[in-house]
PDB file of N, H, CA, C and O in Angstrom:
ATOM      1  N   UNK A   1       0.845  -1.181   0.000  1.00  0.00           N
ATOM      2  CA  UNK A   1       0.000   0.000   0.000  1.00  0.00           C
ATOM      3  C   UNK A   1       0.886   1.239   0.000  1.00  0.00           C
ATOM      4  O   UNK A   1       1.621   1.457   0.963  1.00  0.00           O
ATOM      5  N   UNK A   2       0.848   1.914  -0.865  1.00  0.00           N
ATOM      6  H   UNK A   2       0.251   1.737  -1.647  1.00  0.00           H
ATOM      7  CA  UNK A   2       1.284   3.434  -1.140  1.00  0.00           C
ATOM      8  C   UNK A   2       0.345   4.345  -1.210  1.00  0.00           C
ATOM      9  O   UNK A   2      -0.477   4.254  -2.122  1.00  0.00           O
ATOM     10  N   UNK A   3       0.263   5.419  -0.262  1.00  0.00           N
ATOM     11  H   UNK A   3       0.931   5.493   0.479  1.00  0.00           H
ATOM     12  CA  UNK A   3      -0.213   6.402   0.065  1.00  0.00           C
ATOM     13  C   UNK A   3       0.984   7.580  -0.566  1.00  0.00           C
ATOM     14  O   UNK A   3       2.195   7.407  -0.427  1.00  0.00           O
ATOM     15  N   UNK A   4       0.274   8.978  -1.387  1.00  0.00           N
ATOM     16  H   UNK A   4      -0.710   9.118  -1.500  1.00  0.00           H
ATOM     17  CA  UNK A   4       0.837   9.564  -1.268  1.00  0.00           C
ATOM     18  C   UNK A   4       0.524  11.053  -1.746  1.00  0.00           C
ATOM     19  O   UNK A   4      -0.131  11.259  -2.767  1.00  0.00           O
ATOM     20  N   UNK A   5       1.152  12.330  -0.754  1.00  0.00           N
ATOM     21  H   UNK A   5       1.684  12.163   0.077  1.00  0.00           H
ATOM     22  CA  UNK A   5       0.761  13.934  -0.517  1.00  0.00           C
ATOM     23  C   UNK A   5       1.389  14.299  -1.357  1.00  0.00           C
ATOM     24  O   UNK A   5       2.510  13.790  -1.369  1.00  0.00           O
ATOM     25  N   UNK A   6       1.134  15.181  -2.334  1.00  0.00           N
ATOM     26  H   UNK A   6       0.224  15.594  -2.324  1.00  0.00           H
ATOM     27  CA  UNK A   6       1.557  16.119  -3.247  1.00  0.00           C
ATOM     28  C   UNK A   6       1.185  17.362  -2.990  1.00  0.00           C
ATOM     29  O   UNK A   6       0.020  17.761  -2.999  1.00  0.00           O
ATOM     30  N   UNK A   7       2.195  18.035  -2.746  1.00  0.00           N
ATOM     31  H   UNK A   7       3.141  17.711  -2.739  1.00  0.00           H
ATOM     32  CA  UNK A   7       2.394  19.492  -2.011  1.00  0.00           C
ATOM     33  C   UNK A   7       2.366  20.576  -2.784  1.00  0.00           C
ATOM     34  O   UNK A   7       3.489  20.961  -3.108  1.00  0.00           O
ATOM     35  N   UNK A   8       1.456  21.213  -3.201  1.00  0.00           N
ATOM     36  H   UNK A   8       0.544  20.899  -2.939  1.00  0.00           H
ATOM     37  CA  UNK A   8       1.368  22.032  -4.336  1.00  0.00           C
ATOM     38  C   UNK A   8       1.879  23.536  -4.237  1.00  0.00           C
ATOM     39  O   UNK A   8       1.077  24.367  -4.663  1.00  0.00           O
ATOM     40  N   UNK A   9       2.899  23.943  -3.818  1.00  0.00           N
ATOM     41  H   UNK A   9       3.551  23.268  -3.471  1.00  0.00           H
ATOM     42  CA  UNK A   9       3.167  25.116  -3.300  1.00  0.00           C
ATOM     43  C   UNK A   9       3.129  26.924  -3.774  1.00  0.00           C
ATOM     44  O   UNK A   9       3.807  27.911  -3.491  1.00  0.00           O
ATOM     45  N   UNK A  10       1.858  26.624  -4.685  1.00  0.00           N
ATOM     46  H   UNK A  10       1.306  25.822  -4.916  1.00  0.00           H
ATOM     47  CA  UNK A  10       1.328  27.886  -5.616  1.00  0.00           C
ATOM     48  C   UNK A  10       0.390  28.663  -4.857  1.00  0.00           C
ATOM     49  O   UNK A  10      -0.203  28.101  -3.937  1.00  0.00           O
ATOM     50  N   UNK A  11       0.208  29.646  -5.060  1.00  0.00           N
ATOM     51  H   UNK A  11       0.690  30.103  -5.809  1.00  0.00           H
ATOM     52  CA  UNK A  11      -1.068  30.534  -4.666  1.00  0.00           C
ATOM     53  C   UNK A  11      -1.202  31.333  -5.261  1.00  0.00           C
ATOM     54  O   UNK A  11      -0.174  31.802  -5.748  1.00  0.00           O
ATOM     55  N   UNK A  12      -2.705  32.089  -5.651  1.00  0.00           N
ATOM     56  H   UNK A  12      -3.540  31.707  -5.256  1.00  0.00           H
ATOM     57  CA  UNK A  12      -2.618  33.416  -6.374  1.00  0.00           C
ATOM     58  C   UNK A  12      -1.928  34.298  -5.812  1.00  0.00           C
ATOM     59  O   UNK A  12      -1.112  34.915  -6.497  1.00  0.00           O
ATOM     60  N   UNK A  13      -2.079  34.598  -4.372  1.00  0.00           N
ATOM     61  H   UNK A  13      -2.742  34.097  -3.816  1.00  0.00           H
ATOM     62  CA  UNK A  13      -0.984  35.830  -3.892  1.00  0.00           C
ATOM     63  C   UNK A  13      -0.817  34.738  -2.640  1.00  0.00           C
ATOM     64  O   UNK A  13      -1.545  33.823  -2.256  1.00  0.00           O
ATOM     65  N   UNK A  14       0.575  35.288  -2.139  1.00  0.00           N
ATOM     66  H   UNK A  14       1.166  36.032  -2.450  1.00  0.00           H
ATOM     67  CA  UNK A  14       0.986  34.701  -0.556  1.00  0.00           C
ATOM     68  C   UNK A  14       0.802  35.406   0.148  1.00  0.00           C
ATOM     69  O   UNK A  14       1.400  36.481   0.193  1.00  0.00           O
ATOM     70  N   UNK A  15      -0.518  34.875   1.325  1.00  0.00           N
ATOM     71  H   UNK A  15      -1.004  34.001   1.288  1.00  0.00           H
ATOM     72  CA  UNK A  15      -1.090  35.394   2.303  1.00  0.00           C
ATOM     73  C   UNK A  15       0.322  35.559   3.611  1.00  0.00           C
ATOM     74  O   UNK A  15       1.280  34.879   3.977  1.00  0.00           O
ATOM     75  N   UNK A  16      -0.272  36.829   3.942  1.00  0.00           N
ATOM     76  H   UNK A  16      -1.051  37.381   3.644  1.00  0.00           H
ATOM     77  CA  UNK A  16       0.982  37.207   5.176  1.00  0.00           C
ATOM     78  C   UNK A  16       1.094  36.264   6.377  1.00  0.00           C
ATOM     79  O   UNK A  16       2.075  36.077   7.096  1.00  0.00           O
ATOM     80  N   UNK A  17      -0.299  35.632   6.447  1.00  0.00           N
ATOM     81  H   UNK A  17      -1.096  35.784   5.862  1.00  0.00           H
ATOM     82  CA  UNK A  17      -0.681  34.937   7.668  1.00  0.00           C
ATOM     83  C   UNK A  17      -0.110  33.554   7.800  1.00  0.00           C
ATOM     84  O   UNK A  17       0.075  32.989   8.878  1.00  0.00           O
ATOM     85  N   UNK A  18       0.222  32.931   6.314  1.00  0.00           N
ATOM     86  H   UNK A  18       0.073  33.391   5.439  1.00  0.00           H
ATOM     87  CA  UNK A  18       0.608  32.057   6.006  1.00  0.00           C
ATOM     88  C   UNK A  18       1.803  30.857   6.259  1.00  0.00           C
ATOM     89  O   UNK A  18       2.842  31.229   5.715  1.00  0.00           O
ATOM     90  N   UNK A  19       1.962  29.516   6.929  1.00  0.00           N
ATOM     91  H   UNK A  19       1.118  29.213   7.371  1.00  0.00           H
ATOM     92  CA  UNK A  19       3.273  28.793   7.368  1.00  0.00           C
ATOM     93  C   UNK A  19       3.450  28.154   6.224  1.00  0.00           C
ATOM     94  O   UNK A  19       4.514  28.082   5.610  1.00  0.00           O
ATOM     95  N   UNK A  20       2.170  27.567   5.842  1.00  0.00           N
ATOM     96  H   UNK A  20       1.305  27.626   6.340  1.00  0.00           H
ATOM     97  CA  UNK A  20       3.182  26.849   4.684  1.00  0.00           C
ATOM     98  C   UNK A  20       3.992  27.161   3.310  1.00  0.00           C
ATOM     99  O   UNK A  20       3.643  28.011   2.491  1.00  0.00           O
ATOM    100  N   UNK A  21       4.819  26.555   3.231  1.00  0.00           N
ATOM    101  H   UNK A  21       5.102  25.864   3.896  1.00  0.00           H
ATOM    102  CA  UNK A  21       5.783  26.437   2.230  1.00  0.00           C
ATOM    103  C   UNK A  21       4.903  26.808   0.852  1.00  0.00           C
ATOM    104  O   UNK A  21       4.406  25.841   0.275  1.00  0.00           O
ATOM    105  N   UNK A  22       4.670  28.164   0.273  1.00  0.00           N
ATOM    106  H   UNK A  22       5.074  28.949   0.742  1.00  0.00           H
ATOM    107  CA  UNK A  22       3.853  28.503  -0.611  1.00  0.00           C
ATOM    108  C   UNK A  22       4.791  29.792  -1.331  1.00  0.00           C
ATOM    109  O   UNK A  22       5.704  30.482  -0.878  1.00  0.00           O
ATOM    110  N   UNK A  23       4.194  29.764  -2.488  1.00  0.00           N
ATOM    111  H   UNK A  23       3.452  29.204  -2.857  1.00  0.00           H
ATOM    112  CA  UNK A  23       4.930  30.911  -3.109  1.00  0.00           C
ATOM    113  C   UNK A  23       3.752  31.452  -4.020  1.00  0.00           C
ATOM    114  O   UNK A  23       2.781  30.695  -4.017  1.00  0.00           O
ATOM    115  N   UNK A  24       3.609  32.632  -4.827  1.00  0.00           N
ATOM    116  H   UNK A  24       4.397  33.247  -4.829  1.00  0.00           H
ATOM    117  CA  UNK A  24       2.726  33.482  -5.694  1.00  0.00           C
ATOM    118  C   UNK A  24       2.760  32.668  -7.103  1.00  0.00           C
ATOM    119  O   UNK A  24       3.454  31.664  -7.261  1.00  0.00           O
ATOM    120  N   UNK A  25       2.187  33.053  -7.789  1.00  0.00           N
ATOM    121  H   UNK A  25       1.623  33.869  -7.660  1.00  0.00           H
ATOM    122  CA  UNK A  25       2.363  32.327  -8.846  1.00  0.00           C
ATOM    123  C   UNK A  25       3.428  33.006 -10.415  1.00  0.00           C
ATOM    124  O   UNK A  25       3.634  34.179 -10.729  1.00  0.00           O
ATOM    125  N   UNK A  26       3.790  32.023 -10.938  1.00  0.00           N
ATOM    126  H   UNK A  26       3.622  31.071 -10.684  1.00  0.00           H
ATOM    127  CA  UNK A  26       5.139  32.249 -11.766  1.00  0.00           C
ATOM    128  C   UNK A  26       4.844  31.653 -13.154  1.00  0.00           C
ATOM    129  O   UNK A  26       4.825  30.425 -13.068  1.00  0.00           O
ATOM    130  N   UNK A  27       4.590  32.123 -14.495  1.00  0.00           N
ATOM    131  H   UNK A  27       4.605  33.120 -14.565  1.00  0.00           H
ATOM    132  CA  UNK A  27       4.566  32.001 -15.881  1.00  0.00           C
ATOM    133  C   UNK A  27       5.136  30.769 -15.225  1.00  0.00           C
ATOM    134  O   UNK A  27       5.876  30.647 -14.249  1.00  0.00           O
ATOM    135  N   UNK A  28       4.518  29.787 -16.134  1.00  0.00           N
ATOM    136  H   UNK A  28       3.917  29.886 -16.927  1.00  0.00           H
ATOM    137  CA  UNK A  28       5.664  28.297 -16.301  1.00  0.00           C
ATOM    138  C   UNK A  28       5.654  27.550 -15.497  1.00  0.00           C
ATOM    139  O   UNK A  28       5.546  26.384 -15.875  1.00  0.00           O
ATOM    140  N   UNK A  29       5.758  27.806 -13.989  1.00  0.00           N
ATOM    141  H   UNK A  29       5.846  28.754 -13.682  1.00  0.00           H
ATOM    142  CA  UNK A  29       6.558  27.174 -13.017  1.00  0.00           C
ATOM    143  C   UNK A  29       5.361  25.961 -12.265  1.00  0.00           C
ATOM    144  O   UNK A  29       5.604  24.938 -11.625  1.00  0.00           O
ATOM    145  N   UNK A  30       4.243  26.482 -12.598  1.00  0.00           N
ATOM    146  H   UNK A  30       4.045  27.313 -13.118  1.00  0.00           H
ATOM    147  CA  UNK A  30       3.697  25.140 -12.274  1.00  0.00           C
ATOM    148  C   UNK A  30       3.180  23.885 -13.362  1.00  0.00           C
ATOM    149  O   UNK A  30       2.849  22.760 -12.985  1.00  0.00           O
ATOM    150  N   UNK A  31       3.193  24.338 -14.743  1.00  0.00           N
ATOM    151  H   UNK A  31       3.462  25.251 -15.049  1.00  0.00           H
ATOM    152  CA  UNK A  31       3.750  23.368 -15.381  1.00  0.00           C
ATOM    153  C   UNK A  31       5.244  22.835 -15.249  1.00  0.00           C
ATOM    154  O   UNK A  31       5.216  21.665 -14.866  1.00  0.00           O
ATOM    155  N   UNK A  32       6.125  23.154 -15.379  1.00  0.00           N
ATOM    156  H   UNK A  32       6.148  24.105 -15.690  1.00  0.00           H
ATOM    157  CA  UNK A  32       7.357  22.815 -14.519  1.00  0.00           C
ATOM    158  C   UNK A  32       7.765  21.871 -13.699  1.00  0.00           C
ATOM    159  O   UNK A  32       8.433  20.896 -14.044  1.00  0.00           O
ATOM    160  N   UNK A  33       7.268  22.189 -12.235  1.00  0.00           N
ATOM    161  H   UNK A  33       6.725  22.981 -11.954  1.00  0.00           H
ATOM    162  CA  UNK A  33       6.599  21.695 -11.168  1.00  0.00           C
ATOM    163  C   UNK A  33       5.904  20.295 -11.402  1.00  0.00           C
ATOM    164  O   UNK A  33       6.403  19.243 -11.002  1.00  0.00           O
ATOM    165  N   UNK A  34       4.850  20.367 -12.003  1.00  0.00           N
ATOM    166  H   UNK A  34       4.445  21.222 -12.328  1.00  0.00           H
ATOM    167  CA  UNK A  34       4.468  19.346 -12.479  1.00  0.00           C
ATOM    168  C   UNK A  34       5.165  18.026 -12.982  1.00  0.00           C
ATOM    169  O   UNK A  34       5.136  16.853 -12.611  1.00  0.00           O
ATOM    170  N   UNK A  35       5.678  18.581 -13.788  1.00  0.00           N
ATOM    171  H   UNK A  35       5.701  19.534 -14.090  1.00  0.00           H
ATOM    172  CA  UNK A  35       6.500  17.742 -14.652  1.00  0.00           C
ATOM    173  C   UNK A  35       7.446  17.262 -13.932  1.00  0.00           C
ATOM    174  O   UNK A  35       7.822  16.179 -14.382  1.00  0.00           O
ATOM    175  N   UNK A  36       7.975  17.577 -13.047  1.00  0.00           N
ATOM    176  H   UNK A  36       7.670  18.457 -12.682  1.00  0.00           H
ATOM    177  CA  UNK A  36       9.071  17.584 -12.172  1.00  0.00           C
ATOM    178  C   UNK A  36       8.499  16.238 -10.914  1.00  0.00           C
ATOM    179  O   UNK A  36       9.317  15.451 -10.438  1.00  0.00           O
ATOM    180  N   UNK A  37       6.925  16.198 -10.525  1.00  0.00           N
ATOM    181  H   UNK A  37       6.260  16.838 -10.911  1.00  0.00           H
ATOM    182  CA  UNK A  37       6.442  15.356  -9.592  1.00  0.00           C
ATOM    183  C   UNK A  37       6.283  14.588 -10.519  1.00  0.00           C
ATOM    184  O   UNK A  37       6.894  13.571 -10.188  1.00  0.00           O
ATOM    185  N   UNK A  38       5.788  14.421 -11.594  1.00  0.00           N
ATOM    186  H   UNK A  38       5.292  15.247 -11.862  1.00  0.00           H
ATOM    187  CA  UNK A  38       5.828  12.867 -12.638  1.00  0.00           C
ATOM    188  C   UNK A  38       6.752  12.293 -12.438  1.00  0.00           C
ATOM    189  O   UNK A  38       6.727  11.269 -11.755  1.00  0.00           O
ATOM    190  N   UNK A  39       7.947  12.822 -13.019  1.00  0.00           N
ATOM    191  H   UNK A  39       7.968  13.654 -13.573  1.00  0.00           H
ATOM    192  CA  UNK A  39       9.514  11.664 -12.626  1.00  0.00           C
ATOM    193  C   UNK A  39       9.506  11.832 -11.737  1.00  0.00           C
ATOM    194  O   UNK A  39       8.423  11.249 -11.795  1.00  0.00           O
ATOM    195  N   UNK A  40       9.683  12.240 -10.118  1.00  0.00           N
ATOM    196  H   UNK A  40      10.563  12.715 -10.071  1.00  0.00           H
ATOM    197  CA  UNK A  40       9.501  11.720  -9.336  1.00  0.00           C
ATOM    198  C   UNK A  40       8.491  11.062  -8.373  1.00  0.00           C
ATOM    199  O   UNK A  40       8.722  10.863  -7.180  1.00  0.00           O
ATOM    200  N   UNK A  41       7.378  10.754  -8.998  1.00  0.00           N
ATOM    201  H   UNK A  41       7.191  10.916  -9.967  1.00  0.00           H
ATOM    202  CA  UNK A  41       6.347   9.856  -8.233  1.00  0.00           C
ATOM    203  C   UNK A  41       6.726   8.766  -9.323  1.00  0.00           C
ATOM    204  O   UNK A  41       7.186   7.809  -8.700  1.00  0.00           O
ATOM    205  N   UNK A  42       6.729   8.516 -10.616  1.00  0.00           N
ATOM    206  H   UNK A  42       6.356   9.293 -11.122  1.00  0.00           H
ATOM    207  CA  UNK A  42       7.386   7.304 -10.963  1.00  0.00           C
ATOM    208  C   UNK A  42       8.787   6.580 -10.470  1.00  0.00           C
ATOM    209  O   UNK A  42       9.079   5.390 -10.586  1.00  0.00           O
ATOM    210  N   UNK A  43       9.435   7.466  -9.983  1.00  0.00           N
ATOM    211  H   UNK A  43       9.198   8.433  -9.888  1.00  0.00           H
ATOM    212  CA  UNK A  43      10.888   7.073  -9.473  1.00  0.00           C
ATOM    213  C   UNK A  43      10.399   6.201  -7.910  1.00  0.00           C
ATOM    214  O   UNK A  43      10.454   4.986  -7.720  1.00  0.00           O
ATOM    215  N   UNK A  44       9.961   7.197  -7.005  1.00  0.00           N
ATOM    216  H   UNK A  44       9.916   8.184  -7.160  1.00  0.00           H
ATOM    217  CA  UNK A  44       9.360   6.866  -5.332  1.00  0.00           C
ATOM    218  C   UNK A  44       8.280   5.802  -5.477  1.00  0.00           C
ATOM    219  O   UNK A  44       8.054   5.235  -4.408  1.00  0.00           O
ATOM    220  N   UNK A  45       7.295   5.227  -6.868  1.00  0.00           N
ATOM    221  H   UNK A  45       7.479   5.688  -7.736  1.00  0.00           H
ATOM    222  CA  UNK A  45       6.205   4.356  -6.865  1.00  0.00           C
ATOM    223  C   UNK A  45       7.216   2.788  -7.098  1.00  0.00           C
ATOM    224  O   UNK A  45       7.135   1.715  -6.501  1.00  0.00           O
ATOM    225  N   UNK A  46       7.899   3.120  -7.928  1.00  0.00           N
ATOM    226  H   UNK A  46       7.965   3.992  -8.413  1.00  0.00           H
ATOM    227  CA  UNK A  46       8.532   1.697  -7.861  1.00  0.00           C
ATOM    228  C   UNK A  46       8.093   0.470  -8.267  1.00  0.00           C
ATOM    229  O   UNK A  46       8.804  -0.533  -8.205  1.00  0.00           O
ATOM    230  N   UNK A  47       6.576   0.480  -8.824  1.00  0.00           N
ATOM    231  H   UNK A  47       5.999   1.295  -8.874  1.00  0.00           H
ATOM    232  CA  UNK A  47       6.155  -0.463  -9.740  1.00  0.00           C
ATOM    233  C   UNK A  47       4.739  -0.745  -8.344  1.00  0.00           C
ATOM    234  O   UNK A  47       3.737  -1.449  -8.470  1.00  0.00           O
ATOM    235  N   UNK A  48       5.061  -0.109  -7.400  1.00  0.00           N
ATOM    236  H   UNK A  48       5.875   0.463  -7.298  1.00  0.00           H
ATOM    237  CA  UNK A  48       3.938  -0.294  -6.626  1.00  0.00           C
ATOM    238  C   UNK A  48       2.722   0.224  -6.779  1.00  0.00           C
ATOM    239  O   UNK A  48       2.600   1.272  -7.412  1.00  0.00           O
ATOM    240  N   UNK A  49       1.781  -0.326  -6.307  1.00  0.00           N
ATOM    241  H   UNK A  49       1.881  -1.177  -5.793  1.00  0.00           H
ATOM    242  CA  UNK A  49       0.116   0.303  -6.333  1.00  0.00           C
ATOM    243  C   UNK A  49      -0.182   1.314  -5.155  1.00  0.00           C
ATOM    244  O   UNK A  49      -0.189   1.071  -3.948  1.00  0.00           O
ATOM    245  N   UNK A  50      -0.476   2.755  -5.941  1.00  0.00           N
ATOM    246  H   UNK A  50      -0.470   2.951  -6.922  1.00  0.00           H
ATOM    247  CA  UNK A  50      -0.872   3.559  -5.064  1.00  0.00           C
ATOM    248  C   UNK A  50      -2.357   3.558  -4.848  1.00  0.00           C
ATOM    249  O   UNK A  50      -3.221   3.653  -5.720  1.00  0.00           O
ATOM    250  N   UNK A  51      -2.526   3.434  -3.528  1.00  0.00           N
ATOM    251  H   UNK A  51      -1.824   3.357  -2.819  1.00  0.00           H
ATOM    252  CA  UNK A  51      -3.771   3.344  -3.121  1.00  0.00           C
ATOM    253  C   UNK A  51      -4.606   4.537  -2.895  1.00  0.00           C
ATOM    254  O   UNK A  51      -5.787   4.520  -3.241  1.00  0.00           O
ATOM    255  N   UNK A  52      -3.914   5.892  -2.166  1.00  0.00           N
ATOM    256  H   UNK A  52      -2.955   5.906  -1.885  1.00  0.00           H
ATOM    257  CA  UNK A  52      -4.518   7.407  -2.699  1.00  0.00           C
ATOM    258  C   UNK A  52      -3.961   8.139  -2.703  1.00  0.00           C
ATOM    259  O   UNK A  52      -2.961   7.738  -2.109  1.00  0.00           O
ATOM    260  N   UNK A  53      -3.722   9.657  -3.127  1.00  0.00           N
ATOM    261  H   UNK A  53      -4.534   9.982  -3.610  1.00  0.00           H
ATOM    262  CA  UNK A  53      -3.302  10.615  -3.473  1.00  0.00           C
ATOM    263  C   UNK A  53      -3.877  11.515  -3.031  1.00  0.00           C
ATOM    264  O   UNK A  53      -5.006  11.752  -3.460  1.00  0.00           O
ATOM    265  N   UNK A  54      -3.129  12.568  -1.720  1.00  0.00           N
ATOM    266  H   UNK A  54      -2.212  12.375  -1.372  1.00  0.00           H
ATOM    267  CA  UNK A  54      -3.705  13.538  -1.455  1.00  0.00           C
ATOM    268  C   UNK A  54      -2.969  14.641  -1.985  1.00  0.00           C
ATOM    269  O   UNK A  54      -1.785  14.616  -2.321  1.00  0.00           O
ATOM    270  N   UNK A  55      -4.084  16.021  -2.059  1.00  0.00           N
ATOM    271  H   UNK A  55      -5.046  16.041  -1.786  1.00  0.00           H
ATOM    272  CA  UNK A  55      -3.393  17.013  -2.863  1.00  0.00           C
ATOM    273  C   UNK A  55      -2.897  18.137  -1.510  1.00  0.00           C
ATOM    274  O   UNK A  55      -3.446  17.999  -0.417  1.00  0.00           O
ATOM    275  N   UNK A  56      -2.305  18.739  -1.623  1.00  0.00           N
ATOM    276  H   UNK A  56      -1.859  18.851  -2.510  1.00  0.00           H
ATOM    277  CA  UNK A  56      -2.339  19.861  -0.671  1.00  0.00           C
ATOM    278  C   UNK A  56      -1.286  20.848  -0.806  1.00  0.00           C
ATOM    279  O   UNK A  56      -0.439  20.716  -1.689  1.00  0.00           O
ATOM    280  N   UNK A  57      -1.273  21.760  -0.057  1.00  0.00           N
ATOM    281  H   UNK A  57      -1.962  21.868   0.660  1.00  0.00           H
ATOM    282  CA  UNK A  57      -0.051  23.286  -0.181  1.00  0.00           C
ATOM    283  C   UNK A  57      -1.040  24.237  -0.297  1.00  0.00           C
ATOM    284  O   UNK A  57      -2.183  24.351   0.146  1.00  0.00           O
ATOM    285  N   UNK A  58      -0.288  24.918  -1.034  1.00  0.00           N
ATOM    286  H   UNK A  58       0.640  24.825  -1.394  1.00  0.00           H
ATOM    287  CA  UNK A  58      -0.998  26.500  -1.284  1.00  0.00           C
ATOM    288  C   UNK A  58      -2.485  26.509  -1.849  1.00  0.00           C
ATOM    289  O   UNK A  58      -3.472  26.491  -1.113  1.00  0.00           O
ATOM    290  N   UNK A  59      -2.530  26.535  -3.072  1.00  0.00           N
ATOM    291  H   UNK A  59      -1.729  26.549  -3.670  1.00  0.00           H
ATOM    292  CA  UNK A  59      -4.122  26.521  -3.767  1.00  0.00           C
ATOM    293  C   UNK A  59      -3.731  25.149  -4.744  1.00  0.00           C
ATOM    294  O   UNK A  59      -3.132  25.445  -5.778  1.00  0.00           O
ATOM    295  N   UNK A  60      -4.023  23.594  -4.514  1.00  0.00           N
ATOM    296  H   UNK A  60      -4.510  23.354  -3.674  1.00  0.00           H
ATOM    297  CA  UNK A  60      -3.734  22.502  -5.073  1.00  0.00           C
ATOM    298  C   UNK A  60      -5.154  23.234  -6.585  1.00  0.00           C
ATOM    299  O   UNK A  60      -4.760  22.961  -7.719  1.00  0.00           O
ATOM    300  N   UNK A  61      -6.303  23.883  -6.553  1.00  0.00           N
ATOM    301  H   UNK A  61      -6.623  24.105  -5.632  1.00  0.00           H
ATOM    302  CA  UNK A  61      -7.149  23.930  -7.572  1.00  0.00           C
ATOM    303  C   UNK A  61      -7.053  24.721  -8.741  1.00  0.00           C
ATOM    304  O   UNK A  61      -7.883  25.020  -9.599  1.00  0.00           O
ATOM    305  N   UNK A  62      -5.211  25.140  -8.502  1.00  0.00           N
ATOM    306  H   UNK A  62      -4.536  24.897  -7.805  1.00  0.00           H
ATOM    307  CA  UNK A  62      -4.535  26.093  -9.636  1.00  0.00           C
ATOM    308  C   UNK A  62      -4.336  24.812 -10.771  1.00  0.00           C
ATOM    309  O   UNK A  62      -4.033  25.118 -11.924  1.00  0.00           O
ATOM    310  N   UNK A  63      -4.456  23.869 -10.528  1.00  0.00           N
ATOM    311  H   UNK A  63      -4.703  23.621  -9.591  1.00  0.00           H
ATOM    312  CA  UNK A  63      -3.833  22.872 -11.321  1.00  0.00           C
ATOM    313  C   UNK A  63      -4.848  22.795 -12.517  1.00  0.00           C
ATOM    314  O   UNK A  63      -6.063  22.639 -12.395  1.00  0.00           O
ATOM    315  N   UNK A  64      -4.362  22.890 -13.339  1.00  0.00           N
ATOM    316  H   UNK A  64      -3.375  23.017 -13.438  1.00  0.00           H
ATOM    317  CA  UNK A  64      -5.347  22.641 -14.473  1.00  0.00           C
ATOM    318  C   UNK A  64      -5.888  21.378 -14.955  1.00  0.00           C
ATOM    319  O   UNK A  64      -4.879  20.753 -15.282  1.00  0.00           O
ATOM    320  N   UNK A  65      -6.798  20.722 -15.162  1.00  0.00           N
ATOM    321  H   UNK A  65      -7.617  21.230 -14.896  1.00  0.00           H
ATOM    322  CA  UNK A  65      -7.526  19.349 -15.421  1.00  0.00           C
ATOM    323  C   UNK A  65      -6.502  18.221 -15.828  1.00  0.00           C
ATOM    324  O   UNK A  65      -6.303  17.177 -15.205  1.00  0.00           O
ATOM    325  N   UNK A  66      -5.936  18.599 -16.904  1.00  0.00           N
ATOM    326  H   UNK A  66      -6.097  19.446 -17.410  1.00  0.00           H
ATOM    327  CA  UNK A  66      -5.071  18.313 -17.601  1.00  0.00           C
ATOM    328  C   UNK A  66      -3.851  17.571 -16.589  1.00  0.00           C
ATOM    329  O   UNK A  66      -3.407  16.425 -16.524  1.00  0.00           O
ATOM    330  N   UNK A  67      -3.613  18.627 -15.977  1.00  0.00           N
ATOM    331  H   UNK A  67      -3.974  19.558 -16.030  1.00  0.00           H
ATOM    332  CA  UNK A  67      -2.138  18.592 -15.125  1.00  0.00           C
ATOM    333  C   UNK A  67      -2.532  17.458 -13.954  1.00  0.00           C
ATOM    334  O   UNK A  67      -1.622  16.727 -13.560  1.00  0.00           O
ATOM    335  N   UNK A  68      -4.095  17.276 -13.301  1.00  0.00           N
ATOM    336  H   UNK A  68      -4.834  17.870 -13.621  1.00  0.00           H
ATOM    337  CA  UNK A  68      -4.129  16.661 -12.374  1.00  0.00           C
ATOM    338  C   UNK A  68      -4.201  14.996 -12.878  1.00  0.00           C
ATOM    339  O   UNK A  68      -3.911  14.011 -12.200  1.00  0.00           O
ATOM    340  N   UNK A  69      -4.609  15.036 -14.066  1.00  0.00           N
ATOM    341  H   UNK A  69      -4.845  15.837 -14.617  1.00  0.00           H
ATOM    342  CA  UNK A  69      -4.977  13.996 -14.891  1.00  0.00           C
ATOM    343  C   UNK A  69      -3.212  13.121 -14.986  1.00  0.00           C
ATOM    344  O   UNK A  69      -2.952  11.997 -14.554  1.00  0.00           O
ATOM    345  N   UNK A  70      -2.309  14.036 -15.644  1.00  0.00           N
ATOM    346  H   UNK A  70      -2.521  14.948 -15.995  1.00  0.00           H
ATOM    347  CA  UNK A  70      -1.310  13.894 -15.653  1.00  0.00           C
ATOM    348  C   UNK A  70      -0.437  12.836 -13.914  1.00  0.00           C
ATOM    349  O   UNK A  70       0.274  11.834 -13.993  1.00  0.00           O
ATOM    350  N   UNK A  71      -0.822  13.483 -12.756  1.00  0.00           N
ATOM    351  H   UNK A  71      -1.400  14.297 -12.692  1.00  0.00           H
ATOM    352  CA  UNK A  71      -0.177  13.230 -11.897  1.00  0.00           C
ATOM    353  C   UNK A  71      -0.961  11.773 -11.514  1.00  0.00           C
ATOM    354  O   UNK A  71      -0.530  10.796 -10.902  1.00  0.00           O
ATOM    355  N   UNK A  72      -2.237  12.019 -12.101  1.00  0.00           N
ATOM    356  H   UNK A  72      -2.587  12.813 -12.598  1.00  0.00           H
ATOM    357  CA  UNK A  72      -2.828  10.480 -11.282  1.00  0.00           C
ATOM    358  C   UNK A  72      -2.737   9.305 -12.682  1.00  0.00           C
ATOM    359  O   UNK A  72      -3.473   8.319 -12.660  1.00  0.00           O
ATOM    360  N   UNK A  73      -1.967   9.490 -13.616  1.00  0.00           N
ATOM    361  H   UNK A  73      -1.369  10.291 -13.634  1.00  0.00           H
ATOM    362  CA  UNK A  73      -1.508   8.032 -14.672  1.00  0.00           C
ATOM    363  C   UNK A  73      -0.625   7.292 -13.605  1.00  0.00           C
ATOM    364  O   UNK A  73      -0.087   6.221 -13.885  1.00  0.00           O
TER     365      UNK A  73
END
């Protein structure tokens, strides 16, 4: 069983109030980003069955359809 959090660390603006590990948003960088958790959730899965995927960080609903589609192949 593989469980596993994907930390999305985007936001439209970074709230002052804010602890977590978040940043504003950047042309590119969360396609980027993205691309960047593919090879590594294929690297950390290991041929194993992930059982769920939680999203979380800053605003995980910046992700575009596409992109979330992408992380759960």
């Amino acid at each position: 069983m593989l469980v596993i959090y994907l930390h999305i660390p985007f936001c439209r603006t970074k709230c002052a109030y804010c602890a977590l590990n978040s940043i504003g948003q950047h042309p590119g960088a969360l396609r980027r980003y993205t691309q960047a958790l593919r090879r590594e959730l294929r690297s950390a899965a290991g041929g194993q069955a992930v059982t769920a995927i939680y999203f979380g960080g800053g605003t995980p609903a910046l992700l575009a359809p596409e992109m979330v589609g992408a992380l759960l192949e």
